[in-house]
MARKE-660463 format. One record per residue (C-alpha): residue in one letter; x, y, z. Coordinates in steps of 0.25 Angstrom, whole numbers, plus 2048, in hexadecimal, padded with zeros to 3 digits. Example, Ala and Ser with C-alpha at 12.3 -4.5 7.8 and 13.67 -1.06 7.14 Angstrom:
% MARKE-660463
A8317EE81F S8377FC81D 
END
This chain:
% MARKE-660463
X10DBB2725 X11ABBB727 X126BB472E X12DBBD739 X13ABB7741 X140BBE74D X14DBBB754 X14ABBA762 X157BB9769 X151BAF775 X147BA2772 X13DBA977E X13CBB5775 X138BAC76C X12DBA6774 X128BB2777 X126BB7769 X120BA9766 X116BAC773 X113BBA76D X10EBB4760 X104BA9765 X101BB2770 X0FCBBD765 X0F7BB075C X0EEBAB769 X0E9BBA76D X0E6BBB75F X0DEBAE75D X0D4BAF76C X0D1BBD765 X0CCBB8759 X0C5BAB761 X0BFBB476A X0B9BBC75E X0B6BB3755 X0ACBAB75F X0A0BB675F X09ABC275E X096BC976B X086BC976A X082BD9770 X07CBD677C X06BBDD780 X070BDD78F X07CBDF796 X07BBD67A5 X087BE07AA X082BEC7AA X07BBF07B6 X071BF67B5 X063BED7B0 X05EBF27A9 X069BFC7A2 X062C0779A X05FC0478B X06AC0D785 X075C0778E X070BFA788 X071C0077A X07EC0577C X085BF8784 X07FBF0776 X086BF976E X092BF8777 X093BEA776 X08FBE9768 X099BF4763 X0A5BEC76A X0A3BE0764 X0A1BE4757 X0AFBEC75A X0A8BF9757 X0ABC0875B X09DC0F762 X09CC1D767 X092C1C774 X08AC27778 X085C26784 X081C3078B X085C3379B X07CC2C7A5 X079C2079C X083C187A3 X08DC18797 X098C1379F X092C067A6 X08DC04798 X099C04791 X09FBFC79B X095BF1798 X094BF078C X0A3BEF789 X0A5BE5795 X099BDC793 X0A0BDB781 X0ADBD878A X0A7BCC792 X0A2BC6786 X0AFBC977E X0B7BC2788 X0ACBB7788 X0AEBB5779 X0BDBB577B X0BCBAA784 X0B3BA277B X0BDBA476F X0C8BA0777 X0C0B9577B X0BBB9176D X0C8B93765 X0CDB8676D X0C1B7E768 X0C3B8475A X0D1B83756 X0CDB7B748 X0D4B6F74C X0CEB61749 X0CFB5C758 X0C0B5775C X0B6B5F764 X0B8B59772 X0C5B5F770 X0C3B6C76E X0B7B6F777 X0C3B69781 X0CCB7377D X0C0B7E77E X0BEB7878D X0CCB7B790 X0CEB8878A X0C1B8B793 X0C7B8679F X0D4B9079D X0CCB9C79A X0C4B997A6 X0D1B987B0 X0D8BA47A8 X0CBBAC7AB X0CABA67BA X0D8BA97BD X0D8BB87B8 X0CCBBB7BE X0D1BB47CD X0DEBBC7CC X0D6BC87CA X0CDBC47D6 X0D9BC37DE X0E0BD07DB X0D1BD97DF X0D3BD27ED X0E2BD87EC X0DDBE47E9 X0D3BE27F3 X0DEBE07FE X0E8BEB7FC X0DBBF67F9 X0D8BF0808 X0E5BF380C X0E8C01806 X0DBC0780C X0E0C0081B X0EFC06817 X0F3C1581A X0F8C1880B X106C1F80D X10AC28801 X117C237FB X124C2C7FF X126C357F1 X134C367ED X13BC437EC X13FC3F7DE X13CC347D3 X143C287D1 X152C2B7D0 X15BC237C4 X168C227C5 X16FC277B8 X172C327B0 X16CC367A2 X16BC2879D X15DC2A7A4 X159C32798 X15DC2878C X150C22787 X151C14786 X157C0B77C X14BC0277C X140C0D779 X142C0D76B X144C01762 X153C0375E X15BBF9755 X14CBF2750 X14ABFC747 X14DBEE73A X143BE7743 X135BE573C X12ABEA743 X124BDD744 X130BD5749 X131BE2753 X124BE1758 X126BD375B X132BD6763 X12ABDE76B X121BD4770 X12CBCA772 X133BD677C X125BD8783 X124BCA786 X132BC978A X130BD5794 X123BD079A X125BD07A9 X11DBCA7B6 X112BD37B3 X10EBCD7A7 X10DBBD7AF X0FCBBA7AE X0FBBC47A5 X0EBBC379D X0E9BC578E X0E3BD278B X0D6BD478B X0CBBDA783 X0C7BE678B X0C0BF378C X0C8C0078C X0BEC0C791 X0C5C1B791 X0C0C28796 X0C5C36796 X0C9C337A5 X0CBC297B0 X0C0C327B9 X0B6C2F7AE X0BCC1F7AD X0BAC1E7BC X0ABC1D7BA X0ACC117B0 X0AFC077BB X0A6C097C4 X09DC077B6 X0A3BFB7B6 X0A1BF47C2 X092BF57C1 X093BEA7B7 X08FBDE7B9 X099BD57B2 X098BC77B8 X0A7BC47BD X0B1BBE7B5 X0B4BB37BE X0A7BAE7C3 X0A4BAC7B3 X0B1BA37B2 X0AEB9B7C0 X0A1B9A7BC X0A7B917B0 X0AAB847B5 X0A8B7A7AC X0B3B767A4 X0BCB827AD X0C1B747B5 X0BEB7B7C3 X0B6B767CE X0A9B7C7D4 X0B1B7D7E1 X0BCB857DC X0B2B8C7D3 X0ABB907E1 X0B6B937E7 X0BBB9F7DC X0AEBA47DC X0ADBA77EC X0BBBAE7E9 X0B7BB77E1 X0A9BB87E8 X0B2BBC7F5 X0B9BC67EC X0ACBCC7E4 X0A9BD17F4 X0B5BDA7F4 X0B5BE87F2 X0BABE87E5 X0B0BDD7DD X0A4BE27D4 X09ABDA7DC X09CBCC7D5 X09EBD57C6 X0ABBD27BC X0B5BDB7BF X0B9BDF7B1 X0C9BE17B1 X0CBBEF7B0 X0D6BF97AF X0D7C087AF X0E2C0F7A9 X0E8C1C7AC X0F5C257AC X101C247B4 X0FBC317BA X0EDC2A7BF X0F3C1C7C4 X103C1F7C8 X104C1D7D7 X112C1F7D8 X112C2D7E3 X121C2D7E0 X11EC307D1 X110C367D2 X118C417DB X122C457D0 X11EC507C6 X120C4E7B7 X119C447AE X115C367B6 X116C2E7AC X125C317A9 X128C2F7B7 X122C217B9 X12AC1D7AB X136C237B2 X136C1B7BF X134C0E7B8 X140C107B0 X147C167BE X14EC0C7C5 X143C0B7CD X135C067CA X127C0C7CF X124C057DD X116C017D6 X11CBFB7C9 X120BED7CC X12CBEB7C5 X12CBE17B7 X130BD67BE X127BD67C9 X118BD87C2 X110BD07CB X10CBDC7D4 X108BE47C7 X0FFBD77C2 X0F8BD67D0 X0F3BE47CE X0F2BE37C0 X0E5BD87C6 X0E3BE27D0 X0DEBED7C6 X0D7BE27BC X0D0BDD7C7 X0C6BE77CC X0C4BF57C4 X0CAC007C8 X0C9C117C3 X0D9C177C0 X0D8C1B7D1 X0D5C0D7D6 X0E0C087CD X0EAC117D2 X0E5C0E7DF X0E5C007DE X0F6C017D9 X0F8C087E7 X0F3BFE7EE X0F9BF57E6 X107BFD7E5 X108BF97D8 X107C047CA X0F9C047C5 X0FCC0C7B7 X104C007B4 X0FABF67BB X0EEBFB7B1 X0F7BFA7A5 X0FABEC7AB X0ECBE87AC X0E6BED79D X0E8BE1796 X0E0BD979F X0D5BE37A2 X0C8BE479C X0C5BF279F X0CEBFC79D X0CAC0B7A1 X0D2C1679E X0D3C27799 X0D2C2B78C X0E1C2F789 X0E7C2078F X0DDC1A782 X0DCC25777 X0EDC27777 X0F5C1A770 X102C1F779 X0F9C1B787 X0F2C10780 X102C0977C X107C0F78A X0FDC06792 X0FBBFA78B X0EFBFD783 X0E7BF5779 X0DBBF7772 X0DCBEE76A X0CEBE7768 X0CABED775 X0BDBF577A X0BFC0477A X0B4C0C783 X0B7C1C782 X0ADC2478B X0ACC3178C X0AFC3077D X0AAC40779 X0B7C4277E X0BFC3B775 X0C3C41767 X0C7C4D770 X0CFC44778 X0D5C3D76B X0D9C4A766 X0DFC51772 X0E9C44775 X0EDC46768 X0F0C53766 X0FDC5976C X104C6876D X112C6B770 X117C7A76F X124C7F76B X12AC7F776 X127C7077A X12CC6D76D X13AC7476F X13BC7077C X138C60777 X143C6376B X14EC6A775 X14DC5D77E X150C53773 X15BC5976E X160C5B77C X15DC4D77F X164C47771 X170C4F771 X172C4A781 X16FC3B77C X172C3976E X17FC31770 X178C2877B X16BC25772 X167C1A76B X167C1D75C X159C1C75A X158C25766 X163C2F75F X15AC2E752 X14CC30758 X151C3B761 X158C44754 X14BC4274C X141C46757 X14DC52758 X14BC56749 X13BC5474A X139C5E755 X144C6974F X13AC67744 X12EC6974D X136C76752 X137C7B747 X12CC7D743 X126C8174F X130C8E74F X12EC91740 X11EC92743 X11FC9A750 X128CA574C X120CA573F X114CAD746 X10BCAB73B X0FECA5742 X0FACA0750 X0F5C9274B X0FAC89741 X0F4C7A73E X0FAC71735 X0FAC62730 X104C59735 X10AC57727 X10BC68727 X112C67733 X11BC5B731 X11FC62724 X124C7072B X12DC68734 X136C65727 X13EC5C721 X148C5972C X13DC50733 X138C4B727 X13EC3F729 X13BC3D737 X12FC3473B X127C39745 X121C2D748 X12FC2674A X132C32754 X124C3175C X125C2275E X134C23764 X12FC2E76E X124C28773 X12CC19774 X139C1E778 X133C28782 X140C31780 X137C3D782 X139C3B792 X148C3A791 X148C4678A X140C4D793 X146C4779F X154C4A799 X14FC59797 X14BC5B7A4 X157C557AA X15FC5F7A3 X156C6B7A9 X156C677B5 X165C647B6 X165C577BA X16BC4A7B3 X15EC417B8 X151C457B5 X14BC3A7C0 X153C417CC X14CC4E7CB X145C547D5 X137C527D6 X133C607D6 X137C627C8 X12DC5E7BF X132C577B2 X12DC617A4 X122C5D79C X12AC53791 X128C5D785 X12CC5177A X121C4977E X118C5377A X120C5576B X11FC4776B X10EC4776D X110C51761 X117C47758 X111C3D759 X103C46756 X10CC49749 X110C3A746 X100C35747 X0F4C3B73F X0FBC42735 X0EBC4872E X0E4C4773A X0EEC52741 X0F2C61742 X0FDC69747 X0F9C7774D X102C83751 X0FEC8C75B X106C97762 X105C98770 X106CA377A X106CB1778 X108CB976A X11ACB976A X11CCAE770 X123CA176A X11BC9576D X111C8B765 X10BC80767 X10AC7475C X0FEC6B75F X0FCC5E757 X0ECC5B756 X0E5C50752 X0D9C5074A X0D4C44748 X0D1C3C756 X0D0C2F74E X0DEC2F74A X0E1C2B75A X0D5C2375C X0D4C1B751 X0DFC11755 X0D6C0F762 X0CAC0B75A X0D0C03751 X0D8BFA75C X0CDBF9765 X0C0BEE764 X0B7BF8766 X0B7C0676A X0AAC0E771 X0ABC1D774 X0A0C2177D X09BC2E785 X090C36789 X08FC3F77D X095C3A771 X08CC42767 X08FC4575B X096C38759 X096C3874C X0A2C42751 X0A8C39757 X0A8C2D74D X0ADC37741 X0BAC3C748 X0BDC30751 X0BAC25749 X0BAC29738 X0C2C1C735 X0B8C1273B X0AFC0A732 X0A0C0E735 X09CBFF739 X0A6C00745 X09FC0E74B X095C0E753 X08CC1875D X083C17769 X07CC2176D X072C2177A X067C2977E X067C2E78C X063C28799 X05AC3279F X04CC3479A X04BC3E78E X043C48799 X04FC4A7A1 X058C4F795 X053C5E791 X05AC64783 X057C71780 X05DC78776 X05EC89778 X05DC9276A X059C9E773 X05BCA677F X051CAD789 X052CBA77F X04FCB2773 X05CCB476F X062CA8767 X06CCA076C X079C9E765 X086C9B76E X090C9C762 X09CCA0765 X09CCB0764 X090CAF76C X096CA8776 X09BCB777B X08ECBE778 X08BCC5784 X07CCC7780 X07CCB877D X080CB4789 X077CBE791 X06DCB4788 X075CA678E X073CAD79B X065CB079C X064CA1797 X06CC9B7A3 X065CA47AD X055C9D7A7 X05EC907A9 X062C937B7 X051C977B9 X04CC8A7B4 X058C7F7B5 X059C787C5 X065C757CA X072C747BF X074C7B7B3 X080C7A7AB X083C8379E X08EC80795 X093C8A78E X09EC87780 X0AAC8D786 X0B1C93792 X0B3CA278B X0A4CA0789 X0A0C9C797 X0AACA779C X0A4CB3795 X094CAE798 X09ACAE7A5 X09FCBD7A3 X093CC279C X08ACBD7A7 X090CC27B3 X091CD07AC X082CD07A9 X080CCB7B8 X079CBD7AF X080CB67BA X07BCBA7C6 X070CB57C0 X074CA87BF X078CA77CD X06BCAB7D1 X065C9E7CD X071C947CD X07EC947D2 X088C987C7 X095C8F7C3 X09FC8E7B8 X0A7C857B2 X0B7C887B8 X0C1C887AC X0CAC827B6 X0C9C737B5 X0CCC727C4 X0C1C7A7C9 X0B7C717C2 X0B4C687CE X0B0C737D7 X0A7C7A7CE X0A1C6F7CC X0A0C697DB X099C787DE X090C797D2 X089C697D6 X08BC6F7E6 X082C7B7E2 X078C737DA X077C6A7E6 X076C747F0 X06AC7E7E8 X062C6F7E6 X064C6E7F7 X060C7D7FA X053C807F6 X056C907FA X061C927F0 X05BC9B7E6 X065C967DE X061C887D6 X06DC807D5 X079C857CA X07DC877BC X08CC867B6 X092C8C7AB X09AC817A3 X0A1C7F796 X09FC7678B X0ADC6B78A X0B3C6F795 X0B4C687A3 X0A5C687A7 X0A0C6479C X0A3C5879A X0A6C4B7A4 X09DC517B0 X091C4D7B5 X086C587B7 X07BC4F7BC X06CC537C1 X06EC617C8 X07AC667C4 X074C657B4 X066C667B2 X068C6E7A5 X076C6F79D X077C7B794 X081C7C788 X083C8B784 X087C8B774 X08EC8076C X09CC7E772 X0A4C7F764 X0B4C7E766 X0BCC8C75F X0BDC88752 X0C8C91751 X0D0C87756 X0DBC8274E X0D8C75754 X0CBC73751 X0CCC7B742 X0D5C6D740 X0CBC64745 X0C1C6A73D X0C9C6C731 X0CEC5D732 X0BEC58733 X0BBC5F727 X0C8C5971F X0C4C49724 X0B5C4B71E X0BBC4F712 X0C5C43711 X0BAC3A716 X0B4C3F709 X0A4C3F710 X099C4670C X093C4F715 X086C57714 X089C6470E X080C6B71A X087C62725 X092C6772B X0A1C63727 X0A9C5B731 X0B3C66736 X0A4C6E73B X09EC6073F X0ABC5E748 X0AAC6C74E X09BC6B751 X09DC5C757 X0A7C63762 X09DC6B766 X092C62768 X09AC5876E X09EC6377A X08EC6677A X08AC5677B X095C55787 X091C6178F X080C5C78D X086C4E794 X088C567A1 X07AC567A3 X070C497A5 X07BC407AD X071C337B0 X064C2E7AD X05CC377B8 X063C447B4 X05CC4F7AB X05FC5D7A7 X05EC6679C X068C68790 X067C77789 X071C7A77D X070C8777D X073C8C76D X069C8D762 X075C8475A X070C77762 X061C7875B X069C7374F X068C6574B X075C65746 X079C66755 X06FC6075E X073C53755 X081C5375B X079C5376A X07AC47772 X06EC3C76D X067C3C779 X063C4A779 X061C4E76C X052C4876B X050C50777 X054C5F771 X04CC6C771 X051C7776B X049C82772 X045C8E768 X044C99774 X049C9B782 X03DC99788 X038C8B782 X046C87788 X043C8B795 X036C87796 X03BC78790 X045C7879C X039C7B7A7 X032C717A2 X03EC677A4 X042C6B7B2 X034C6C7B6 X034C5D7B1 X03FC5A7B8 X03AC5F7C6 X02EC597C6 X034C4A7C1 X03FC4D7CD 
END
């Protein structure tokens, strides 16, 4: 065992490091208790989930929930929409979480009755009585101070709807500080100066003596960490309809089941009463889930969601460096309680545990409370047990450090998971063009030559060699543009590293990247920059009206640390901008490989479950998220659909009414004789189809020039002869109102039988905003067409990388393939595809009474090679029909099906 002494200049500070060691020994040794007791058995039923009976595949899919977590596994869950995906995602991971804190307590319990010692039984069953009797009154006590602060909440709720809500007077300007330039010197302490002899142990231990030391009142009562459930989505509209999920649980409460646990507890039956009418009186608030546990729940967001400050919400510029500003002003944020006063701040931290609440009711709930709920939910993660929050806050370390969190051991649920590797691969890829890049160089060397005789030496020496770095970077960003050689150029990060030269040689990048993002010297610099252009001596007295610049250093420091991370798995790409003559590129740093950022997630986290509605092919998805995990820890689900197989209709279209065949490929996509063929099609669609129809065509150039060819050859009166015409705006804020009056015209041909029109048909395109994350239920979708397979430009330099990259990992994996399969690069490209085609089917069939027709409309889809890649719910039920006619005579017979069920 190695021996480490400290000098610790006080006795306390030795206590303290003492207490941090048994406290990490203790932690450690209720882990292993806790573990160590049993394995979680998987259970036929689950009693919390509401619905008796549940439908067999959301049995199948909680079991393998449960099963999968306990056996710390990662599982990809396709489930798709109208399953009830959600409420069983919820119950599965909650009902293993009960149990695991039931196993906990039992090894707490037993590791007093099991300590090896030679003392007689009667003793240790004594010692297990009274471990008992101290879990029981930690559990009562939590749960009573949570019952309390819902009848707080209830109260001042009551009081700010009987309340005239008075908007707080916005100041003409931020806070002022008194000062002069000493405003822009980055602090002393944001870099670890004079412990550069200091090892990194000994250093790590001073840490945590300084944290201890600076624990203030909020941290008085604080709870252990527990075990708990991280669920992310894309956005917190989609993480809004996860707690109303989870109040249709029926978890019995927490508090009845340690009340109901009297007999070595040492509390009388009258006392024992009297807490249980308490919190019968408070189960009849408005609040309480009818007698059910209130699982402690927070939601995290962005200062942007939950900041209720008017007086910075009013200023321009970036929110986040506003709030840090007024906490380092002489003045704090009215809602932030200041360090030495935390008991408002631990009141609402109970206030947010105690009942669930969506990012609005948080934020709602701090301004009733007059107290900061971002800081409120960072306050209340350790003790939560359901933590919901967006996609970017869980995929990005910097978010995950900023907010406190942890996932170690814990439960990671990712829905709307199709999303993800794009997601991975867009937070880490980064561009800057030239002129961010001069403009970041010429305000550092502003700032250094200003400062350098009133920094800190290791400020001085950081500074000068981010200097030299980004001349390098300068450098050669002028020596490509005036080279006019090509338009694009990719290379590999060593490439790239080795045209800066030998003058940064020497430099670690790493080093560099770490001191920006600790020190934070990139908003003095910019704030010193602006100063100067604005010809003032203080940044924080200017006038509202000017709006602070986008900080270009930030973004070179996103690109650096692209640089300092993957090395193989990343590219650098040149690109010139603008028109022919002009003087400006762009430098992107792409990331390649989406495992390179998601792999520390997985291997921190217990278990991790990535679920949606269309996850096919996942064989996709496990080869470029997860090619470092051993096969005996992946697992897949797959579920079959709720609605009977005669309300799904597949057909797949070779041939059009001419007998012409049918091949959307991307030359044809401007075929006008082709699209007079799609036309004729979509007017026997608009003959036979009642109510909604919605055609997806691959791309918007594609969708435009149908549109042209069809109101040149008059197709289009056509059309609106039978239904009413729509088409999907490329302006993002007109999406709402097209689709409000394509439902409204739907609704209103059902409601007037003399229309001659039959309801209405929209022109959409595949990946963009309709096709995915909207709910085309009944009318509005009785068939879903997809015109063509939506493959991206392979002329793309992007994706010639990603393809080029796939093809050199199959070769270093060193696996054998078929000789007739496709190689990985062509694997890659065609999983794109399909996966845009599964999400864009998903529109359609939206609960367990809905039925519609799906028609891909392209000869390609009669392959097997590509109806494999369909979702598995619907590819048992595919008919590839061998002319026009078969197909519509196959959809008569559904609709009139349909009508007479109906």
């Amino acid at each position: 065992m190695a021996i480490m002494f400290v000098v610790v200049s006080s006795r306390v500070a030795v206590q303290r490091v003492a207490r941090a060691f048994s406290d990490d020994v203790w932690c450690h040794h209720d882990v292993m208790a806790a573990h160590d007791v049993l394995t979680l058995p998987t259970p036929d039923r689950f009693a919390a989930f509401p619905y008796d009976p549940p439908y067999s595949i959301q049995v199948d899919l909680m079991r393998r929930l449960y099963s999968s977590i306990e056996r710390k596994h990662v599982t990809i869950v396709e489930s798709p929409t109208g399953t009830g995906k959600t409420l069983s995602l919820l119950c599965a991971s909650l009902s293993w979480l009960a149990d695991e804190q039931q196993r906990a307590r039992r090894g707490k319990i037993s590791q007093h009755g099991a300590s090896g010692s030679t003392e007689p039984t009667w003793v240790a069953a004594q010692a297990m009585q009274m471990r008992q009797r101290e879990l029981e009154a930690q559990e009562r006590d939590y749960e009573e101070r949570l019952m309390r602060a819902r009848n707080a909440e209830a109260k001042l709720r009551a009081l700010a709807r009987a309340r005239v809500t008075k908007r707080r007077r916005v100041n003409a300007d931020v806070p002022h500080i008194e000062g002069d330039e000493d405003a822009f010197l980055p602090n002393d302490l944001d870099v670890a100066d004079g412990l550069d002899n200091i090892s990194p142990a000994v250093r790590a231990l001073m840490e945590k003596v300084e944290k201890s030391s600076a624990k203030h009142a909020w941290s008085e009562g604080e709870e252990p960490t527990c075990t708990k459930v991280y669920y992310a989505s894309r956005t917190h509209s989609q993480l809004s309809q996860v707690l109303p999920e989870l109040q249709k649980l029926r978890f019995p409460p927490t508090l009845y089941r340690s009340l109901g646990s009297t007999e070595h507890s040492g509390i009388s039956k009258d006392e024992t009463f009297r807490r249980k009418r308490e919190l019968d009186q408070t189960g009849r608030g408005e609040d309480d889930g009818s007698g059910q546990r209130q699982w402690r729940t927070v939601s995290l967001g962005s200062r942007k969601q939950l900041c209720i400050n008017e007086d910075v919400r009013s200023k321009t510029g970036d929110l986040d460096e506003r709030c840090r500003e007024l906490q380092q002003a002489g003045r704090r944020c009215q809602y932030l309680s200041p360090p030495e006063d935390g008991t408002k701040m631990l009141d609402f931290r109970d206030q947010i545990l105690a009942f669930p609440k969506d990012i609005e009711d948080l934020a709602a709930a701090g301004r009733n409370a007059d107290t900061c709920p971002y800081y409120g939910s960072r306050k209340a993660i350790p003790q939560a047990e359901l933590v919901t929050l967006p996609y970017n806050l869980l995929l990005q370390k910097s978010a995950r450090e900023a907010l406190g969190v942890d996932l170690t051991n814990q439960i990671v649920i990712i829905d709307e998971a199709h999303n993800l590797i794009p997601t991975l691969l867009s937070l880490s890829s980064v561009s800057v063009t030239s002129t961010t890049l001069s403009m970041s160089l010429q305000q550092v060397e502003t700032y250094y030559h200003k400062f350098r005789n009133r920094l800190a030496p290791s400020h001085g020496l950081h500074l000068r060699r981010l200097i030299s770095y980004l001349q390098a970077m300068s450098k050669v960003v002028e020596e490509w543009i005036v080279s006019d050689q090509v338009p694009t150029e990719v290379m590999s990060i060593p490439d790239y590293t080795q045209r800066l030269g030998r003058k940064v040689d020497g430099v670690n990048l790493l080093e560099i990247e770490t001191y920006l993002r600790k020190s934070k010297i990139s908003r003095k610099i910019s704030g010193y920059a602006q100063a100067v252009a604005v010809g003032v001596s203080d940044t924080y007295s200017q006038p509202s009206h000017v709006p602070k610049p986008l900080l270009p250093l930030q973004a070179v420091e996103a690109f650096m640390l692209g640089l300092a991370g993957a090395r193989e798995d990343g590219r650098i790409i040149f690109s010139r901008l603008g028109k022919e003559g002009k003087s400006e590129m762009e430098m992107k740093y792409l990331l390649l490989n989406p495992s390179t950022t998601f792999r520390e997630i997985v291997e921190s986290a217990r278990s991790v479950v990535l679920a949606g509605g269309t996850m096919s092919p996942m064989s996709d998805v496990i080869g470029r998220l997860f090619p470092f995990l051993p096969e005996d820890r992946m697992t897949t689900f797959s579920c079959g659909h709720i609605v009977p197989q005669s309300h799904v209709q597949t057909l797949v279209l070779t041939k059009g009414p001419s007998g012409s065949l049918l091949e959307f490929k991307y030359a044809q996509q401007s075929n006008v004789e082709m699209l007079k063929e799609l036309g004729q099609v979509v007017l026997n669609l608009c003959n036979v189809v009642p109510r909604g129809v919605i055609i997806f065509f691959p791309s918007y150039s594609s969708l435009n020039f149908a549109k042209r060819t069809w109101k040149a050859d008059r197709a289009l009166e056509k059309f609106e002869a039978k239904k009413k015409v729509f088409w999907e705006p490329e302006d993002s804020g007109a999406v709402d109102s097209t689709l409000c009056d394509y439902a409204e015209a739907i609704q209103s041909s059902s409601k007037e039988m003399s229309d001659k029109r039959r309801g209405a048909i929209l022109f959409a395109v595949v990946g963009a905003k309709l096709s995915e994350g909207l709910n085309f239920a009944d009318d509005l979708a009785r068939v879903v067409v997809v015109v063509g397979l939506p493959f991206a430009n392979k002329n793309s330099p992007e994706l010639q990388e990603r393809i080029r990259y796939a093809n050199e990992a199959e070769i270093k994996s060193g696996s054998k393939r078929n000789p007739r399969s496709k190689d990985a690069g062509s694997e890659l490209y065609e999983n794109m595809c399909m996966n845009a085609v599964n999400q864009t089917i998903g529109r359609a069939i939206r609960h367990r009474s809905d039925w519609a027709s799906l028609i891909l409309l392209d000869r390609r889809y009669s392959l097997a090679s590509i109806r494999q890649k369909l979702p598995s719910w619907i590819q048992d039920g595919v008919f590839v029909c061998d002319t026009f006619g078969q197909a519509v005579k196959q959809l008569g017979l559904f609709y009139r099906d349909k009508k007479q069920g109906g």
